[in-house]
C-alpha positions in Angstrom: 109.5 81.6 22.1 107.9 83.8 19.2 104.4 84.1 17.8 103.7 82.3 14.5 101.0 82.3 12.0 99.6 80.4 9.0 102.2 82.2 6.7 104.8 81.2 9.4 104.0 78.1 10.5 105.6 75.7 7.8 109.1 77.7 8.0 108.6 76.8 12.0 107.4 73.7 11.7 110.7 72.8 8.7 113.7 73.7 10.9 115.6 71.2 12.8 115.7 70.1 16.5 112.8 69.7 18.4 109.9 72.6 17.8 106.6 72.7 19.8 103.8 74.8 18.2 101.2 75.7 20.6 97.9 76.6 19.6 95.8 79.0 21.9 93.7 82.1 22.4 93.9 85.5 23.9 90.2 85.0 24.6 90.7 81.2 26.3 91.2 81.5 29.7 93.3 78.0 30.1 95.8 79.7 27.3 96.0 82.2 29.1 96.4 80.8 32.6 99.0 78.1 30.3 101.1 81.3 28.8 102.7 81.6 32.2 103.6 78.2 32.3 105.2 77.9 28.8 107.3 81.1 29.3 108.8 79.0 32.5 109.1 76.0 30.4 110.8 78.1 27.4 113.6 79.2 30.1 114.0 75.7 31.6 114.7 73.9 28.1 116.5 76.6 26.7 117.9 76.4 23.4 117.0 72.3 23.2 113.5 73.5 22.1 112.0 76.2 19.7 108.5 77.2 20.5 106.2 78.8 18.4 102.7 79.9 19.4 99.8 80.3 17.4 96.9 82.5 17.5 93.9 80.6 16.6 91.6 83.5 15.6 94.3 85.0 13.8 95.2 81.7 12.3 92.4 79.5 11.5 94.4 77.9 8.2 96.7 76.3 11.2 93.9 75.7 13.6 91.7 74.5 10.8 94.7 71.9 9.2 94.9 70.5 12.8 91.4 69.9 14.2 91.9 73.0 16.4 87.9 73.8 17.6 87.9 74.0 21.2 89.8 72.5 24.2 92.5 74.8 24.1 95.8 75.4 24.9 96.8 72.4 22.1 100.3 71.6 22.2 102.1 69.9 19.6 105.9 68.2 19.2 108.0 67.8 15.7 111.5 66.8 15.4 112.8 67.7 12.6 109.7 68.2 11.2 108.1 65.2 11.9 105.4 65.1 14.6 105.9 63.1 17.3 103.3 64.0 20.3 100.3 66.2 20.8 99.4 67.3 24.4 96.0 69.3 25.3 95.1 71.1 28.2 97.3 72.9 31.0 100.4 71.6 32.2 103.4 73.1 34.6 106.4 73.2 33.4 107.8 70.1 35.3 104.6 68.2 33.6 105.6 69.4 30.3 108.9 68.1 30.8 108.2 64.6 31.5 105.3 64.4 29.3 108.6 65.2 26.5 110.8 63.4 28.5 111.7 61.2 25.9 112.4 64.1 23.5 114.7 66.6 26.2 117.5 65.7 28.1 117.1 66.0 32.0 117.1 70.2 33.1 119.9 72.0 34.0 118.6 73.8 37.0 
């Protein structure tokens, strides 16, 4: 997982394999509550998917290019740079992995 930013995002968003960029704020409680949730879910998929967070205040190109205003944490799916799914709210880790169940193979735990 690694923080991005509008002069980061399109390198992100370009590379291969799956990527989810996930759009949040510092000052947003449910991103914050949603933080702890992603780090699990980073560990659990491991290197099947990149993730790239976004600060929305320190971003608003990003945010702006994607309808970003509110309702935050905002998570969004490419393959290969093409997006495939966009998930909103707060999810545990098991959620987010069959919500992109199609997309990840089945956790080695």
């Amino acid at each position: 997982m690694r923080f991005i930013d509008d002069a980061t995002v399109p390198e992100f968003l370009a590379g291969p394999g799956l990527r989810l960029m996930v759009l949040g704020s510092a000052e947003d409680l449910s991103s914050q509550v949603f933080g702890r949730q992603l780090s699990e879910f980073d560990q659990l998929t491991g290197t099947r998917l990149a993730i790239g967070v976004v600060e929305v205040a320190r971003s608003p190109e990003t945010a702006s290019a994607w309808g970003v205003q509110g309702d935050l944490p905002v998570q969004i799916l490419f393959q290969n740079g093409v997006m495939q799914q966009v998930l909103r709210g707060v999810r545990s880790p098991k959620g987010m992995w069959q919500a992109m169940s199609d997309y990840l193979d089945a956790p080695h735990i």
